[in-house]
Every structure is written in structure tokens, then in C-alpha cells.
PLY file of the C-alpha trace (Angstrom):
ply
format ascii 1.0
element vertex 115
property float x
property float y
property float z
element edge 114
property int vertex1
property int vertex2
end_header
14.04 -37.64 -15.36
13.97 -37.46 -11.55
15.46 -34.14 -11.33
12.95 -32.50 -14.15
10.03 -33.83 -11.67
11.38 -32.14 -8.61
11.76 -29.35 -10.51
8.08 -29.81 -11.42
6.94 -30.11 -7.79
8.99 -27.00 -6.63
7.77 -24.71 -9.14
4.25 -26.40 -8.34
4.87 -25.30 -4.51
6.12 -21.69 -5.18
3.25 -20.99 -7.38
0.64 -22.67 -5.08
2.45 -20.33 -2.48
2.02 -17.44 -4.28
-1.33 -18.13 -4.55
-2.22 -18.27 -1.54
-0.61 -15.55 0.35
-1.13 -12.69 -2.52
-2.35 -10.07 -0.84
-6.08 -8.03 -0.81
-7.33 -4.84 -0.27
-7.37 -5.43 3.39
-3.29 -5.78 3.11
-2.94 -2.32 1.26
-5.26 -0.33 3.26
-2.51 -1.74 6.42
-0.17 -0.74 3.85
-1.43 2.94 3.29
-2.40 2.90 6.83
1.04 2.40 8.03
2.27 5.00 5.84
-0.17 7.91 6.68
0.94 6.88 10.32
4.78 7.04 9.09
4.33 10.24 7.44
2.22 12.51 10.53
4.51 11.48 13.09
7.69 12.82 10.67
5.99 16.21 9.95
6.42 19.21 12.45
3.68 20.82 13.45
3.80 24.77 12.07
6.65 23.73 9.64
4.52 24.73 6.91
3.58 28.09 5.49
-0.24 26.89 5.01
-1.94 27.59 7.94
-4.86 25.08 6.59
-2.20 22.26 6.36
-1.15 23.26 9.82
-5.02 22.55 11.34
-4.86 19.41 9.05
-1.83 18.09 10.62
-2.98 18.73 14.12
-5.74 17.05 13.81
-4.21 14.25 11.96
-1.76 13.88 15.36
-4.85 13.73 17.31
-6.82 11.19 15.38
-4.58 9.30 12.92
-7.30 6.51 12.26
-9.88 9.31 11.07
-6.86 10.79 9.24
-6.54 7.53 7.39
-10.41 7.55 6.55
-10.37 10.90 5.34
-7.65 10.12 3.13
-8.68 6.67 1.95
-11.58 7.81 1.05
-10.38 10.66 -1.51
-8.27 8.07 -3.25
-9.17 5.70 -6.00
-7.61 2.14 -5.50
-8.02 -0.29 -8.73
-7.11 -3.38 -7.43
-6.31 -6.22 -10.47
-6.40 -9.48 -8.91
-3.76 -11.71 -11.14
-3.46 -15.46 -10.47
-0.36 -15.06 -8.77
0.18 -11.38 -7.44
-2.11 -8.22 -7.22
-1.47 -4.79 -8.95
-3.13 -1.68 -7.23
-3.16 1.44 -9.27
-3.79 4.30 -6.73
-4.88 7.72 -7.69
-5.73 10.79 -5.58
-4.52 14.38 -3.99
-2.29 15.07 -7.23
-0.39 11.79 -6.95
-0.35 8.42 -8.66
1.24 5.38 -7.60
1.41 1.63 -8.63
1.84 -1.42 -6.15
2.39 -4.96 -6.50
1.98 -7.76 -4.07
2.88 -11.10 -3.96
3.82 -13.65 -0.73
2.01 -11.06 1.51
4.17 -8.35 0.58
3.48 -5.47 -1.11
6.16 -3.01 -2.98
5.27 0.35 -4.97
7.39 1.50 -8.22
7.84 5.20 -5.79
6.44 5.73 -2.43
2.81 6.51 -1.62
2.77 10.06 -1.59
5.51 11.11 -3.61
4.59 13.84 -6.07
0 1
1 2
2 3
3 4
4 5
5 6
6 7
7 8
8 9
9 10
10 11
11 12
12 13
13 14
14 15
15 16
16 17
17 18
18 19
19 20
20 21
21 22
22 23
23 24
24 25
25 26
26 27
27 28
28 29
29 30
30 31
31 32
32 33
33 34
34 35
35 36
36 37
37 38
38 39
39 40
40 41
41 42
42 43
43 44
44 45
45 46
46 47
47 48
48 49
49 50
50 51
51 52
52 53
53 54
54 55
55 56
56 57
57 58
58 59
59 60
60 61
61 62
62 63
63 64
64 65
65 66
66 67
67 68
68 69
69 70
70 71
71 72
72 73
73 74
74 75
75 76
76 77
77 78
78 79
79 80
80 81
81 82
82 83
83 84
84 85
85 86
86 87
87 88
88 89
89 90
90 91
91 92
92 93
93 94
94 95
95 96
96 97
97 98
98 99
99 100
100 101
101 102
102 103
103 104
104 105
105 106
106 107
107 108
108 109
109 110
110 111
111 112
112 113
113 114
């Protein structure tokens, strides 16, 4: 019998844990923020064709925070708040994504702004 309660108490712990530390909107917008920020400083200015995406970029390498508001703001984030993890379905510029978080952390089933 003594075992079965410990077991008890740990799963008690891991889901009070979980719990706890799922994470908000406030974690995925660090999330997508971190990833905008990722993605500009990989990119090569005038390795596109486009000149338009060319005047995008520069400006996104000279102001990557109103980058990230420009962007955030032309995507749709549906954020389900579960009792022990959050789903985000994101939506916007021609891609699609979903995201899961749990114990702070969040993972996506492809990357932000794969096509």
C-alpha cells in the first residue's frame, strides 16, 4: 500500500507542477520574438530577388522589436488554455503552425515560419 501512495503523491507533484509553470501568451510572444530575432540576423541582406523584401529586411536589422510588432500583429494566435499545458494555433503570412507548452517550455509540430 505504501508504494501505491507515493505513487499518488508524485503524480500529485508533477501535475501540480505542470500546473503551475504552463506557459501564457507572454511566453510565446518571447517565443516568436526570439525567432523573428533568429531568423533576420540569418538572412543576407540583397540575397533576395524582391527588392520589397530587401527594404523589409533592412529595416527589420535596424529595428527588430518593431519588426516583431509588425509581424505579431498580422498573425492570429488562438491560445487554448488546458489544465495542464497550452495549445497555440498560429495563423498568418501563408503559414500555419501549432505549439504546445507545458513546464515553461514551449515546442511546435514544424518551426514558426516554415511554409
Amino acid at each position: 500500500m505504501r508504494p501505491f501512495l507515493w505513487l499518488l503523491v508524485l503524480v500529485g507533484l508533477v501535475a501540480g507542477a505542470a500546473w503551475i509553470t504552463r506557459p501564457g501568451v507572454d511566453a510565446f510572444d518571447a517565443l516568436l520574438r526570439a525567432e523573428i530575432e533568429r531568423n533576420i540576423a540569418r538572412k543576407d541582406v540583397g540575397a533576395s530577388d524582391d527588392p520589397i523584401a530587401t527594404i523589409a529586411l533592412v529595416g527589420c536589422k535596424l529595428r527588430p522589436s518593431d519588426c516583431f510588432d509588425v509581424i505579431r500583429s498580422g498573425m492570429e494566435v488562438r491560445v487554448e488554455d488546458r489544465t495542464f499545458y497550452s495549445r497555440f494555433q498560429i495563423r498568418g503570412f501563408g503559414n500555419e503552425a501549432a505549439c504546445t507548452g507545458a513546464f515553461t517550455k514551449i515546442w511546435c509540430d514544424k518551426g514558426l515560419f516554415d511554409g
